[in-house]
GUVOFI-61770 format. One record per residue: residue number from 1; x, y, z of N, C-alpha, C, CB in turn. Coordinates in Angstrom, 2 decimals. Glycine has a CB too. Layout:
REM residues N
k/n.c1/n.c2/n.c3/ca.c1/ca.c2/ca.c3/c.c1/c.c2/c.c3/cb.c1/cb.c2/cb.c3
NUM/X/Y/Z/X/Y/Z/X/Y/Z/X/Y/Z
...
//
This chain:
REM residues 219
k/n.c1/n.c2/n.c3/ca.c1/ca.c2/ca.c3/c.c1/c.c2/c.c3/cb.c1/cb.c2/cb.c3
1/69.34/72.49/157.00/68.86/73.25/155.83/67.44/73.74/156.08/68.91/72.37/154.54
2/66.78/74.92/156.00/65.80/75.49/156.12/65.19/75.35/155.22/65.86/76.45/156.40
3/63.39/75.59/155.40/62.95/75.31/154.33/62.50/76.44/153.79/62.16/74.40/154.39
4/62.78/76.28/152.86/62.54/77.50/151.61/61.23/77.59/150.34/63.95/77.37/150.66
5/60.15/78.28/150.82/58.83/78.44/150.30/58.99/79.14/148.78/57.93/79.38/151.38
6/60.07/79.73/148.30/60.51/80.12/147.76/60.62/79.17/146.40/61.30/80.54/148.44
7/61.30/78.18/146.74/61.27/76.98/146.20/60.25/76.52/145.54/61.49/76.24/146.96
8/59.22/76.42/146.25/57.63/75.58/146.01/56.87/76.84/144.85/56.39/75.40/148.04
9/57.05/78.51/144.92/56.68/78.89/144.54/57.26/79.34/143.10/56.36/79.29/145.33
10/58.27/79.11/142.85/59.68/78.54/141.92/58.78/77.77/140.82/61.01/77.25/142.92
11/58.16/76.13/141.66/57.79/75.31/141.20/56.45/75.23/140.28/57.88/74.73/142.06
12/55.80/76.25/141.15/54.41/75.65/140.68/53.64/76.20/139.69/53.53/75.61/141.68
13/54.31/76.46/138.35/53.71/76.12/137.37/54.32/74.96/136.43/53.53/77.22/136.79
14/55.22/73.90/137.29/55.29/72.82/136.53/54.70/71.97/137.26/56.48/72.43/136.10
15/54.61/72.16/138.61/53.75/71.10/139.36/52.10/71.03/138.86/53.81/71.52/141.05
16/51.86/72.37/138.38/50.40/72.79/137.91/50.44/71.49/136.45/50.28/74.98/137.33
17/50.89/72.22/135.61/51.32/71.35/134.56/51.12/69.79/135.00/52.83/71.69/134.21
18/51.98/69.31/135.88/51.24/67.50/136.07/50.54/67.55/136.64/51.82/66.27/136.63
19/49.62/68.30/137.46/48.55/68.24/138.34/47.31/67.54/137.20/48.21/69.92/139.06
20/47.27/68.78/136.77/46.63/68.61/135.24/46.44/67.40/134.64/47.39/69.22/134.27
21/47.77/66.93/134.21/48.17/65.93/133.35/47.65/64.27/134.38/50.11/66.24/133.00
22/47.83/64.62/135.29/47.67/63.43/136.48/45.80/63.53/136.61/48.76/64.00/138.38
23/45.21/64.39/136.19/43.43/64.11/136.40/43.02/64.02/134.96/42.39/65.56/137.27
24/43.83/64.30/134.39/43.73/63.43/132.62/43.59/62.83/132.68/44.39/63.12/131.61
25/44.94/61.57/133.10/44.86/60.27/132.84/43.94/59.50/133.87/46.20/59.76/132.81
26/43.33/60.46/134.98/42.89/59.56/136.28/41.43/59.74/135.49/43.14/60.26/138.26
27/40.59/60.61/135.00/39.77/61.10/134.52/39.49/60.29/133.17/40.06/62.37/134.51
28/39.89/60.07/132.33/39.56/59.25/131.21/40.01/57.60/131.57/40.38/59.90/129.86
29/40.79/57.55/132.63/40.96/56.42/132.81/39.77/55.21/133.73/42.19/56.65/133.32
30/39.17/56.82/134.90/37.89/55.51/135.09/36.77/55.54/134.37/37.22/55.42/136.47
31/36.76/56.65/133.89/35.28/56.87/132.58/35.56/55.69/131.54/35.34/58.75/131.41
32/36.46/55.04/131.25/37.01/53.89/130.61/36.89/52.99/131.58/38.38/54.00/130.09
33/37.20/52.93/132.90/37.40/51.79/133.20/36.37/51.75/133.84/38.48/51.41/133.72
34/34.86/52.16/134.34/33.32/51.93/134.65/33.07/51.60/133.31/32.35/53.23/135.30
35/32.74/51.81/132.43/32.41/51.38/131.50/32.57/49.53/130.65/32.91/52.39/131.02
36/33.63/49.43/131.28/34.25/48.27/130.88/34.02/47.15/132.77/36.26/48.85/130.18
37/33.85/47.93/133.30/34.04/46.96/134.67/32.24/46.79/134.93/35.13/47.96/136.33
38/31.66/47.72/134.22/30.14/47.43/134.03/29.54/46.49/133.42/29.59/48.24/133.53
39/30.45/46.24/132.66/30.24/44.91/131.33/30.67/43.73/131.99/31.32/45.04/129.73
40/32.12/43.77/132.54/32.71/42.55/133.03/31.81/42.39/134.29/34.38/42.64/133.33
41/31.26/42.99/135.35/30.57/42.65/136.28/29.20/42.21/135.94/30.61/43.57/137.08
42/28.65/42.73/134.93/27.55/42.21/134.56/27.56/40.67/134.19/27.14/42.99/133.56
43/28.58/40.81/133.19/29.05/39.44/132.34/29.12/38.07/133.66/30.99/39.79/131.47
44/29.92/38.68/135.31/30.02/37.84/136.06/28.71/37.47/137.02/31.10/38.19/136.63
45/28.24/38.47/136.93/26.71/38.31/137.35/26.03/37.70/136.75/26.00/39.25/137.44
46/25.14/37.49/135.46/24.49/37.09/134.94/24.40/36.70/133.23/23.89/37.70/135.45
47/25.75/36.58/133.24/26.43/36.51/131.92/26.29/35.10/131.44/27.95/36.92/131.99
48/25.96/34.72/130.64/26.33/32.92/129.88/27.77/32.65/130.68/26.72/32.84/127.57
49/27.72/31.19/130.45/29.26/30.56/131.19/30.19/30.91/130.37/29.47/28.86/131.41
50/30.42/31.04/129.10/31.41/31.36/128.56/31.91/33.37/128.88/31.02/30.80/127.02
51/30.64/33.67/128.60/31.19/35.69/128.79/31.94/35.53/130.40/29.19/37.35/128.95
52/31.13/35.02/131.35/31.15/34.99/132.72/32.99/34.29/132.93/29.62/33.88/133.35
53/32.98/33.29/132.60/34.80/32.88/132.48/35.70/33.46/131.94/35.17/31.82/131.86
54/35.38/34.12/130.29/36.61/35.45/129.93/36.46/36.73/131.25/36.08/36.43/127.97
55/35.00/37.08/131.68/35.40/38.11/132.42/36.10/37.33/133.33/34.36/39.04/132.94
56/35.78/36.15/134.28/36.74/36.02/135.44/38.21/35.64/135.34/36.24/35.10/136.24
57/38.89/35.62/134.29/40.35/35.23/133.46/40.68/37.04/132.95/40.01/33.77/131.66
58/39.87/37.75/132.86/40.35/39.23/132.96/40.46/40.08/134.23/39.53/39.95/132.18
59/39.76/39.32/135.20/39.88/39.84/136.66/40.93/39.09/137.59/38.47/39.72/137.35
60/41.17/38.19/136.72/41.95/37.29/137.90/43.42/37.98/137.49/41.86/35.20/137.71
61/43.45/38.00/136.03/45.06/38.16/135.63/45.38/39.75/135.99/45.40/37.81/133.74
62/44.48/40.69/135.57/44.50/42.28/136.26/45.28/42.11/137.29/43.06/42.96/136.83
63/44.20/41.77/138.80/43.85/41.63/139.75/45.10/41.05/140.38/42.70/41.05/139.72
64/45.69/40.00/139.59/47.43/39.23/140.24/48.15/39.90/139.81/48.09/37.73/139.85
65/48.06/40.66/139.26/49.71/41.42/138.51/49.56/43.37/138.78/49.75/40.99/135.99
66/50.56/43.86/139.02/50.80/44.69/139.45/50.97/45.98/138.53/51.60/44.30/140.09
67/50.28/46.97/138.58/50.13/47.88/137.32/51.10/48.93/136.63/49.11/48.59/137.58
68/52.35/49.04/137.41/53.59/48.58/136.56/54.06/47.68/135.96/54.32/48.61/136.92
69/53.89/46.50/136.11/54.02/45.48/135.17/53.15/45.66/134.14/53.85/44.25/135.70
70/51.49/45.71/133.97/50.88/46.26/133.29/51.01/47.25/132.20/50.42/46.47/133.89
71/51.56/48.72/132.84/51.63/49.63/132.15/52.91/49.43/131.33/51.49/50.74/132.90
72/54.43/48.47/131.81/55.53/48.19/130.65/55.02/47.66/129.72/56.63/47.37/130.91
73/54.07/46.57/130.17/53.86/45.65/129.40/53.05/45.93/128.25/53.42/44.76/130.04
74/52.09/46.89/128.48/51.41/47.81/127.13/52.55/48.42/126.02/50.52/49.35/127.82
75/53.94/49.23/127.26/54.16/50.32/126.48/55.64/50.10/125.60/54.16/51.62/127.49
76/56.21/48.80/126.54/57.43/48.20/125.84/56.95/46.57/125.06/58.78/47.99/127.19
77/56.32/46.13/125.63/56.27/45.12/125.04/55.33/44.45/123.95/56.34/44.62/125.82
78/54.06/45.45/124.09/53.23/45.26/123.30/53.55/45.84/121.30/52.08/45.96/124.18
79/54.93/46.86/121.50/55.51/47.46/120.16/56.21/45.88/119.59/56.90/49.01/120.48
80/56.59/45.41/120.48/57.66/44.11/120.04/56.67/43.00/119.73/58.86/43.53/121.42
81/55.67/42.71/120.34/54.70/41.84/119.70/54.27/42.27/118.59/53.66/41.57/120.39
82/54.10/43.63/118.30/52.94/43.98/117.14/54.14/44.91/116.52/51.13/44.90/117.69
83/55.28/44.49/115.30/55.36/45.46/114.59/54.97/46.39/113.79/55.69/45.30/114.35
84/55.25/47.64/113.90/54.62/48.84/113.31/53.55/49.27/114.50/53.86/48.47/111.74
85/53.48/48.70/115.26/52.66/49.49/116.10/53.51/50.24/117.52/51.45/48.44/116.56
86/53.06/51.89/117.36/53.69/52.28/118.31/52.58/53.23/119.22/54.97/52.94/117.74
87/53.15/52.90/120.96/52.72/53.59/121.51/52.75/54.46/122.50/52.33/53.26/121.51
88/51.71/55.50/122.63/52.28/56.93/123.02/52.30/56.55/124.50/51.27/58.43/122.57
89/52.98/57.33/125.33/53.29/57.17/126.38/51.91/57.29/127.39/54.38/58.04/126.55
90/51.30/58.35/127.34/49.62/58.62/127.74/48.71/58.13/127.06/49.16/59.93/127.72
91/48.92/57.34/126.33/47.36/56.60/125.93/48.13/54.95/126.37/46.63/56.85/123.64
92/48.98/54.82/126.57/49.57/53.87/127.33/49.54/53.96/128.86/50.81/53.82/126.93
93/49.57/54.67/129.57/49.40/55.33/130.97/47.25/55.22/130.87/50.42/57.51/130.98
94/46.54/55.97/130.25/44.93/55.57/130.43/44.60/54.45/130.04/43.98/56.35/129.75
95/45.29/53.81/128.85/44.92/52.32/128.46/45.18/51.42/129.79/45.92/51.74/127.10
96/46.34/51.75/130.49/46.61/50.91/131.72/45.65/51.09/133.10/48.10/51.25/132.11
97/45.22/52.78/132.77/44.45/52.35/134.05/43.10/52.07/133.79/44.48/53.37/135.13
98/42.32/52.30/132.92/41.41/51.69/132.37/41.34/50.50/132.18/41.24/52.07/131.57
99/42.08/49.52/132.01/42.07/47.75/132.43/42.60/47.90/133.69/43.11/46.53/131.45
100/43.05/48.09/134.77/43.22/47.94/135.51/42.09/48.24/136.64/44.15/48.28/135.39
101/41.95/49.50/136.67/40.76/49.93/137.28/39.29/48.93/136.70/40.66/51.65/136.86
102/39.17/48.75/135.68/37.87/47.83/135.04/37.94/46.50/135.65/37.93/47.58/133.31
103/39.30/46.18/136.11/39.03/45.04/137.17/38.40/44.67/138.06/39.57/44.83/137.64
104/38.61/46.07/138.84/38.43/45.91/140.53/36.90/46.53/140.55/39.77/47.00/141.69
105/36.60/47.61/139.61/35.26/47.71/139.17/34.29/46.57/139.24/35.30/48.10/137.94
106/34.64/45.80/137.95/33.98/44.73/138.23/33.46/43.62/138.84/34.09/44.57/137.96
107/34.16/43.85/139.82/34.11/42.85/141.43/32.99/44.23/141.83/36.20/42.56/142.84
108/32.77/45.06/141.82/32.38/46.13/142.95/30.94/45.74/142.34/33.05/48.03/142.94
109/30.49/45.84/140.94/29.63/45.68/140.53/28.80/44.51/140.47/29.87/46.03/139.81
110/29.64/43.40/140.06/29.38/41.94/140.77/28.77/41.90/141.89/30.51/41.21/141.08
111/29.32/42.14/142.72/28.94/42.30/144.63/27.81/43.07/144.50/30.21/43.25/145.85
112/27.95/44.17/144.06/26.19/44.62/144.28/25.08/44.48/143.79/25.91/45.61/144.22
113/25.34/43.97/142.46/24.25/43.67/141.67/23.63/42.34/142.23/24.67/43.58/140.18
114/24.41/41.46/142.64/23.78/39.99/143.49/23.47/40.21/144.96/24.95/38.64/143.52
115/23.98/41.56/145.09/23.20/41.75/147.30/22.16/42.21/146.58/23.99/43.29/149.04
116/21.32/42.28/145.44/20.00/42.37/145.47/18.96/41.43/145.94/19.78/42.58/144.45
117/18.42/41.78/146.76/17.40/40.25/146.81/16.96/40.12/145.32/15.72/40.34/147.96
118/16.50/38.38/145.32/16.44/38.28/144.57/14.86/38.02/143.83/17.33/37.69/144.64
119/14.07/38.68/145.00/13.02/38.95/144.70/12.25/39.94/144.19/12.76/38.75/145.29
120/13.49/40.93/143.94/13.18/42.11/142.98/13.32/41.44/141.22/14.51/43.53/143.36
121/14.07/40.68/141.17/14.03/40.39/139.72/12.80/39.53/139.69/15.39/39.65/139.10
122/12.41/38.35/140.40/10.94/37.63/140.32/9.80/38.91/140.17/10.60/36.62/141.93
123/10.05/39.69/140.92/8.74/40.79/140.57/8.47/41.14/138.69/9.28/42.59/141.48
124/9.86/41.82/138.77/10.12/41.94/137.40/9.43/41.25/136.49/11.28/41.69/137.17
125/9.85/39.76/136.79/9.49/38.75/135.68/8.40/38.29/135.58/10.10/37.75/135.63
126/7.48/38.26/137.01/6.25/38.64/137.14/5.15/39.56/136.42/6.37/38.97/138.01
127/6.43/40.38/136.15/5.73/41.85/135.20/5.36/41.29/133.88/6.97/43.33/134.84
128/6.01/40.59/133.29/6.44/40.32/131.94/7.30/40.77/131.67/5.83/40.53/131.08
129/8.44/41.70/132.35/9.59/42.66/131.30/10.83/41.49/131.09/10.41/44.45/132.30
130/11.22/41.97/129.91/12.57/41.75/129.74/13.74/41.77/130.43/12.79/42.28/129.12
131/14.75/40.58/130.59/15.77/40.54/131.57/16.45/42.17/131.43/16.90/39.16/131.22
132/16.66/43.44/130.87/17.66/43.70/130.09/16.96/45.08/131.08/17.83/43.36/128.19
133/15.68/44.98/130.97/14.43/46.33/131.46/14.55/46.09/133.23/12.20/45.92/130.69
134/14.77/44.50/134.02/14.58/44.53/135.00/16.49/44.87/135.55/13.63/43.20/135.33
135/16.90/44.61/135.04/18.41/45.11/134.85/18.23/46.33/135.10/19.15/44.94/133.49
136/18.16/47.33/134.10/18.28/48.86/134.40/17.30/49.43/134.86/18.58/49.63/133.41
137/15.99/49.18/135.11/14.85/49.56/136.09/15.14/49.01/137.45/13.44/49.01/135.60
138/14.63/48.36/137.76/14.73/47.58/139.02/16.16/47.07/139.67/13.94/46.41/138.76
139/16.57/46.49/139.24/17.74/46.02/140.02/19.20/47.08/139.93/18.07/44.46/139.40
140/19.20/47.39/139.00/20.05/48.40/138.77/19.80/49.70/139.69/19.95/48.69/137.35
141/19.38/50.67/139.36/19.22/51.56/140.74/19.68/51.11/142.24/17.74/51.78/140.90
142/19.03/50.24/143.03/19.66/49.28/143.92/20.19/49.17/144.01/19.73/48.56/144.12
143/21.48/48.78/143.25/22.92/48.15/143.07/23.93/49.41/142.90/23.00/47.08/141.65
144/23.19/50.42/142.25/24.02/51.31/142.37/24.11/52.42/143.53/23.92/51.75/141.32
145/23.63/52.27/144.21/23.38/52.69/145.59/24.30/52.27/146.46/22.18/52.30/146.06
146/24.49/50.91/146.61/25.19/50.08/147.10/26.67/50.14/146.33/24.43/48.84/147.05
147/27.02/50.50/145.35/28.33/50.93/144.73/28.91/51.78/145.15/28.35/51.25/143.66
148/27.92/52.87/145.43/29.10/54.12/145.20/30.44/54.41/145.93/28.48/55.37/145.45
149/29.61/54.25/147.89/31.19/54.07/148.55/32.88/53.81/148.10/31.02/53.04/149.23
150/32.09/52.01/147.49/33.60/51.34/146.65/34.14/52.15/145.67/33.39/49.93/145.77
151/33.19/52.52/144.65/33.59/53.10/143.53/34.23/54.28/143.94/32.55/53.31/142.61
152/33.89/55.24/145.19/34.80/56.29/145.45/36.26/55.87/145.80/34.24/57.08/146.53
153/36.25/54.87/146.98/37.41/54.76/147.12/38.13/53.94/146.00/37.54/54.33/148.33
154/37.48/53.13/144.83/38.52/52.52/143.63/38.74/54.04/142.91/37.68/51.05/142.34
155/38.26/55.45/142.67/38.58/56.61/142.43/39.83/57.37/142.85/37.70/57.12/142.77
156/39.73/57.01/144.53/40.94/58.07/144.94/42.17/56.77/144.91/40.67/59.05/146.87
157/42.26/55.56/144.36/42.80/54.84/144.41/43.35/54.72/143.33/42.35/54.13/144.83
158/42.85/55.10/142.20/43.35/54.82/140.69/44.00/56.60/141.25/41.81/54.43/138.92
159/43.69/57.21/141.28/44.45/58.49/141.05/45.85/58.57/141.75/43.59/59.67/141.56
160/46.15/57.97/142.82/47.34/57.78/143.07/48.30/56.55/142.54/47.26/57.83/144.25
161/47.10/55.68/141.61/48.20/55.00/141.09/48.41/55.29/139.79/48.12/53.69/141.24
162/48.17/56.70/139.30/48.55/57.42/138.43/50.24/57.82/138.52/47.61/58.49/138.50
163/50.29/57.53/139.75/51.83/58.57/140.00/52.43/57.30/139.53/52.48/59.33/141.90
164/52.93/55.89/139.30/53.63/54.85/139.16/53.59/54.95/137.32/52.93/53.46/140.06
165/52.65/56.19/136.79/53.00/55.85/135.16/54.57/57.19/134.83/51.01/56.35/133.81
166/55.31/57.09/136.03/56.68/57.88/136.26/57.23/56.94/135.29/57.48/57.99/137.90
167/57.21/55.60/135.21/58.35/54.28/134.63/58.36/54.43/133.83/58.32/52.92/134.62
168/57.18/55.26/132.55/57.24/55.34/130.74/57.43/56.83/131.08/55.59/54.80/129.49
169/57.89/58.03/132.01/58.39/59.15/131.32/56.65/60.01/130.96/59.50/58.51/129.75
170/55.80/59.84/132.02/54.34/60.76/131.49/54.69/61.74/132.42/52.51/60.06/131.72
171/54.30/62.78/132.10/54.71/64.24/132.96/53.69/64.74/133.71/55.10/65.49/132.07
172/52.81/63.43/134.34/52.04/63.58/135.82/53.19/63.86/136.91/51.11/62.04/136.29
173/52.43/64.29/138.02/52.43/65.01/138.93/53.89/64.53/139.53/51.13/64.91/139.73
174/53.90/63.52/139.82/55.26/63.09/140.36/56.54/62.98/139.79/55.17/62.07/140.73
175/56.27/62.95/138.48/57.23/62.89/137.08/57.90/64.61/137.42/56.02/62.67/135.11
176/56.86/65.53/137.16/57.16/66.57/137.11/57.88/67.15/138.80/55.91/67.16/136.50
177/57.88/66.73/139.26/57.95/66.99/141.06/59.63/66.11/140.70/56.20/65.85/142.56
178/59.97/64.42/140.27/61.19/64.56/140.56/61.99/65.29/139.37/61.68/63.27/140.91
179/61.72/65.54/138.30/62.46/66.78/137.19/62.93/67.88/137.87/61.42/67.50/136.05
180/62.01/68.39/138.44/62.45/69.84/139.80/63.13/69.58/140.92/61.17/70.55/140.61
181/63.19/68.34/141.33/64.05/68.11/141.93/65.36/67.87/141.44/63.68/67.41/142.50
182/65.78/66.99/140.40/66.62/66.70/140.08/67.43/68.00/139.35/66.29/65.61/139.52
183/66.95/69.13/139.21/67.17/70.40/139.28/68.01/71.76/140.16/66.24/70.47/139.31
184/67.08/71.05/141.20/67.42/71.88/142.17/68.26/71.58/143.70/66.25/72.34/142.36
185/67.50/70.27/143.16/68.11/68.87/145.09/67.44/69.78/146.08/70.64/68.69/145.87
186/66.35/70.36/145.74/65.83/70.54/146.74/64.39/69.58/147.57/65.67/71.76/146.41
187/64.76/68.73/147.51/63.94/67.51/147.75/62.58/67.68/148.95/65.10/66.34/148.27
188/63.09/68.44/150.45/62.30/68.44/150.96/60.43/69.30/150.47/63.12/68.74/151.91
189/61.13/70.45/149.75/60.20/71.44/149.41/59.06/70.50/148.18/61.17/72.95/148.71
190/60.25/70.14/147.58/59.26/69.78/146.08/58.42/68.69/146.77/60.25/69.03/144.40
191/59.01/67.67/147.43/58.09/66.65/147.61/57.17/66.79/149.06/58.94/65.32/147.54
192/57.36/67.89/149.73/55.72/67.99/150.43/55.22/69.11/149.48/55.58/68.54/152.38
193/55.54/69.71/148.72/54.68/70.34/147.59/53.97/69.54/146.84/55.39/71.04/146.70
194/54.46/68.14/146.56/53.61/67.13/145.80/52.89/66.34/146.26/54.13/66.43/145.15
195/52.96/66.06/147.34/51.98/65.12/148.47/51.20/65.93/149.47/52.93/64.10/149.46
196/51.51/67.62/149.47/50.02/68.06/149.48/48.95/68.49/148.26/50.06/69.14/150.26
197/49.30/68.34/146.98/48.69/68.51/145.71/47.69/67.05/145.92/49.95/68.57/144.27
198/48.32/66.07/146.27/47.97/64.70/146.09/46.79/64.44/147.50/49.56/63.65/146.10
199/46.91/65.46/148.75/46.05/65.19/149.15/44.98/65.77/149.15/46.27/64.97/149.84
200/45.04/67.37/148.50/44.41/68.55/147.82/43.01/67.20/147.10/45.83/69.67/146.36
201/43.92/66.76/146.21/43.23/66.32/144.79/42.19/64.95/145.40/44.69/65.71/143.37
202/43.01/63.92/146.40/42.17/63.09/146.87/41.24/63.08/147.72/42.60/62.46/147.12
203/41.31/64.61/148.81/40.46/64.71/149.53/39.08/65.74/148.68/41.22/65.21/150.82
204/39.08/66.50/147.67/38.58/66.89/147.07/37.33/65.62/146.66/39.52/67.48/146.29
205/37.84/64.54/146.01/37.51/63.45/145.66/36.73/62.69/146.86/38.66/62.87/145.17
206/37.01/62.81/148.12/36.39/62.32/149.60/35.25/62.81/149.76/37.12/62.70/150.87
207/35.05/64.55/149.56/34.59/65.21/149.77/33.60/65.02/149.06/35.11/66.00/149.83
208/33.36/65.27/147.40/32.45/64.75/146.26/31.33/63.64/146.95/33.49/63.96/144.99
209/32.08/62.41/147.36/31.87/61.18/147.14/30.51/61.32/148.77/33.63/60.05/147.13
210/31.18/61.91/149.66/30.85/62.86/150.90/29.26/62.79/151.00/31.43/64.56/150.67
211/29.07/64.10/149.51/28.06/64.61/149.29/26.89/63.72/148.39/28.49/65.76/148.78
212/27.32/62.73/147.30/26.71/62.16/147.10/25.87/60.99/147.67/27.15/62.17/146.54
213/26.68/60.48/148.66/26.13/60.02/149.59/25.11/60.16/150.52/26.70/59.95/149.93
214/25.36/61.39/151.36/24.20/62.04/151.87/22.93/62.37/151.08/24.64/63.15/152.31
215/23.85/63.06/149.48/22.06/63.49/148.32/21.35/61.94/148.44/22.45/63.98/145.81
216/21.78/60.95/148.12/21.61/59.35/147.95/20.72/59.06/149.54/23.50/58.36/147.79
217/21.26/59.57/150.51/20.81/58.97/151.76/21.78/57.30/152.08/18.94/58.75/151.52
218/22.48/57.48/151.20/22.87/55.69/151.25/23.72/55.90/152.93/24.39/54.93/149.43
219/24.02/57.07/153.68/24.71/56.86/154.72/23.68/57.73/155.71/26.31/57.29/154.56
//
């Protein structure tokens, strides 16, 4: 069977359509999940023993379980625990990667915030400032320097595990790629049409991460 370009060009305004839909959920999902893996890493860094143990009982259980299990478990099972509560298939798909991703975040943040020496915070306190001032002055900057690498690759990493929210029916990129297939059976076309979108989108993301680096000097 020959391959037929014809096909791909057939396709791609539904492949456009989850392209889209697939940097939605990857897009609100780590802006959610830095936010939350900033807290939990902090919390494991320098958190009281009690914040410091819920975060490490939210990283451990993430972190062991697999984000299809995760994402059913929001979108089928969490209606059956909580009657009257129902939920949408994409805020079930970002809710999932936003705890999920806030996991592995929080290890990233953990790790860098303590490769600080720890004689930048004695300076600090030296100063007189507040734990909270030597946090986001001093030690912070530092630490985030030392992040970014990880944080790129936990980026192009959550975005492909965008394609696994196929199991609740979200009409990201791969959702929409096997619909056209199951259409047409034209399998070879659609799916290197979708796994070069996917490397379009992640190397785009390489590239970013590339440049900030160099502006940073961190490489």
């Amino acid at each position: 069977m020959q391959f037929d370009w014809s096909v791909i060009w057939a396709a791609v305004p539904n492949l456009l359509d989850g392209t889209l839909m697939t940097v939605k959920i990857t897009f609100w999902g780590l802006v959610g999940g830095f936010a939350l893996g900033a807290l939990a890493g902090v919390a494991r860094a320098y958190g009281p023993k009690l914040l410091s143990a819920i975060a490490q009982v939210y990283i451990g259980v993430i972190r062991g379980t697999p984000i299809v299990v995760q994402v059913m478990f929001i979108y089928f099972a969490l209606p059956l625990m909580m009657p009257g509560l129902r939920v949408d298939a994409l805020w079930a798909a970002i809710a999932t990667l936003i705890i999920n991703s806030g996991a592995y975040i929080a290890e990233i943040v953990r790790g860098s915030l303590l490769s600080v020496h720890k004689g930048l915070k004695e300076a600090g306190q030296a100063m007189g400032l507040p734990f909270h001032k030597i946090l986001v002055h001093i030690i912070g900057p530092v630490a985030f320097r030392r992040m970014i690498p990880p944080l790129g690759n936990q980026c192009i990493i959550s975005l492909k595990d965008s394609s696994l929210f196929i199991v609740i029916g979200v009409a990201e990129l791969t959702r929409q790629g096997q619909e056209i297939m199951a259409s047409n059976f034209r399998a070879v076309e659609i799916w290197s049409a979708v796994a070069i979108i996917y490397l379009i989108l992640t190397g785009a993301l390489a590239l970013a991460l590339r440049l900030v680096e160099k502006r940073m000097r961190i490489l």
